[in-house]
N, C-alpha and C positions, 0 to 999 in steps of 0.2 A: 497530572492531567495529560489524556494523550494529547498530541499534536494534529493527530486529522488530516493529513498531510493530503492534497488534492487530484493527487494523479497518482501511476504505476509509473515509477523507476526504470520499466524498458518499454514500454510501446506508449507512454505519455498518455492513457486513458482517464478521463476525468472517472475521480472518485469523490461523489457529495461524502460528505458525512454521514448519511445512512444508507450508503450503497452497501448492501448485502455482498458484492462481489472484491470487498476490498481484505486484503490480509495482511497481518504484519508481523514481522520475526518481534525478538523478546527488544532489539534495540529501536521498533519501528519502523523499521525500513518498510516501505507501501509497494504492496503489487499488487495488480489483477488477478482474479483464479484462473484466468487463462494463461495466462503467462506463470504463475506459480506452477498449476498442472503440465499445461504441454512444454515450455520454453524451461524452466529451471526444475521441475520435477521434483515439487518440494521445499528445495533446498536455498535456503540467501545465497546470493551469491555476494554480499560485503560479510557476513561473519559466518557462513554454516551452519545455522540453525535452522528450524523448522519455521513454518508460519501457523499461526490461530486467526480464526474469522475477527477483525477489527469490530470492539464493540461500539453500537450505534450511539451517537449522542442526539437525546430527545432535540425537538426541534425548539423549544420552548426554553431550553440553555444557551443556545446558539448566540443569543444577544451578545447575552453573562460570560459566556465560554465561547468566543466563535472557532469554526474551523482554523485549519492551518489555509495559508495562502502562499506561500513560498513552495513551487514545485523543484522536485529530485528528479531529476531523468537523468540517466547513463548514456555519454553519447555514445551515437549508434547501437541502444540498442543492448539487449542480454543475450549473451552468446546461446545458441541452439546445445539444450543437454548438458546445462553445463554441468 
């Protein structure tokens, strides 16, 4: 089961669990598509791999299954390009 993890890793963006705008590499690591697109261009910057759109979990699980609640952020931030 994913973790649902609340935020993006470099700019600290709240991600609900059905934000369309969250992505995650194969080990979970959470970003924005803004920050996927423009700041890391793709790529994890903890393992190098790609990211896929985070699938939503119904709100109707959420009891049964809640979100993750412990935030990952990077201090200062995901380097430009990396």
């Amino acid at each position: 089961m994913l973790e649902m993890r609340p935020g993006c890793e470099c700019c600290d963006r709240d991600l609900p669990a059905d934000s369309p705008d969250a992505l995650i590499c194969s080990f979970e690591c959470t970003f924005c598509r803004t920050c996927v697109e423009d700041v890391l261009k793709g790529r994890c910057p903890n393992c190098g791999g790609g990211f896929a759109a985070r699938p939503p979990r119904s709100r109707e699980k959420w009891a049964k299954y809640p979100p993750g609640v412990d935030r990952v952020v990077k201090p200062g931030g995901c380097a430009v390009g990396f």
